[in-house]
C-alpha positions in Angstrom: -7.4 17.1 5.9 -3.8 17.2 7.5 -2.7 13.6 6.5 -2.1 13.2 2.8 -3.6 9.6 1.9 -0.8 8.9 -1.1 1.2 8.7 1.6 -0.9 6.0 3.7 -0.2 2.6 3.8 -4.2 2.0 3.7 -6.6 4.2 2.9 -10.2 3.1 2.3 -13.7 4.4 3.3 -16.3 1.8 5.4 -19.9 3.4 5.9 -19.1 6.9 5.0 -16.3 7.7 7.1 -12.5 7.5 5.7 -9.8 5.3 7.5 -6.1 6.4 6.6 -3.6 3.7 8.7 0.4 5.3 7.8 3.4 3.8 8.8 6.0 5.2 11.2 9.5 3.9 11.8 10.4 4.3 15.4 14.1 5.0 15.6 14.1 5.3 19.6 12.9 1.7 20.0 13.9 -0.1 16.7 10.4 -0.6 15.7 7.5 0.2 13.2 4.2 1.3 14.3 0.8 2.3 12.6 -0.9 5.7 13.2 -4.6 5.2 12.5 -6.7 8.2 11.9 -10.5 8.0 10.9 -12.7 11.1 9.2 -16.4 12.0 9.1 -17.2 12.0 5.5 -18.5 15.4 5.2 -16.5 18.0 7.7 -13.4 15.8 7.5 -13.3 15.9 11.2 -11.0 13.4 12.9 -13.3 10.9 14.8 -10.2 8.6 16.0 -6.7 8.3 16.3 -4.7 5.7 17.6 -0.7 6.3 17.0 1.2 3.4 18.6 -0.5 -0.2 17.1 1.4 -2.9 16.7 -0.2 -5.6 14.7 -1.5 -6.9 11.1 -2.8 -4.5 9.2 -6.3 -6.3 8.7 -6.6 -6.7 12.5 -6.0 -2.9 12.6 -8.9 -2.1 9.6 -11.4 -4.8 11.4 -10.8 -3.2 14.9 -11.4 0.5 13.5 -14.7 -1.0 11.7 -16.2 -2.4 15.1 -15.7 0.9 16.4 -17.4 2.8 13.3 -20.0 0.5 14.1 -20.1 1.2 17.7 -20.5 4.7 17.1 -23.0 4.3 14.6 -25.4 2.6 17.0 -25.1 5.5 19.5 -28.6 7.5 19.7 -27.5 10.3 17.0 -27.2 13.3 20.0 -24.0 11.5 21.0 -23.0 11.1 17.8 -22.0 14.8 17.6 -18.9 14.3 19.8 -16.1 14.2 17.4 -13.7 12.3 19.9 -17.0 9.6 20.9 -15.1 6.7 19.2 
């Protein structure tokens, strides 16, 4: 894994898959942002990355759980894809 999850402001797991959210200050534009990056839980494969969110941090958790669950309900074949979500 390349992001070390002391350092996260959230790390959990949700249905097998691990959800690391860090926070980044922004010097160009004065502001702080959250990198979101989400794992397989076997070949630690990133599945998801978003690196410029803006809002609450539970808003950020629930949104990356809809998409677990999005992917989840894909017909396993397209599962494989590890940039689907």
């Amino acid at each position: 894994m390349e992001h070390n999850p002391a350092a996260a402001k959230h790390n959990s797991f949700y249905k097998g898959f691990h959800i690391l959210i860090f926070e980044e200050y922004g010097a160009e534009d004065d502001q702080y942002r959250s990198h979101a990056y989400v794992y397989d839980g076997q070949e630690r494969e990133m599945l998801y990355e978003d690196d410029d969110v803006q809002m609450p941090l539970a808003d950020i958790v629930a949104g990356i759980h809809g998409r677990i669950d999005a992917f989840l309900a894909l017909p396993l074949e397209q599962q494989q894809h590890p940039y689907v979500m």
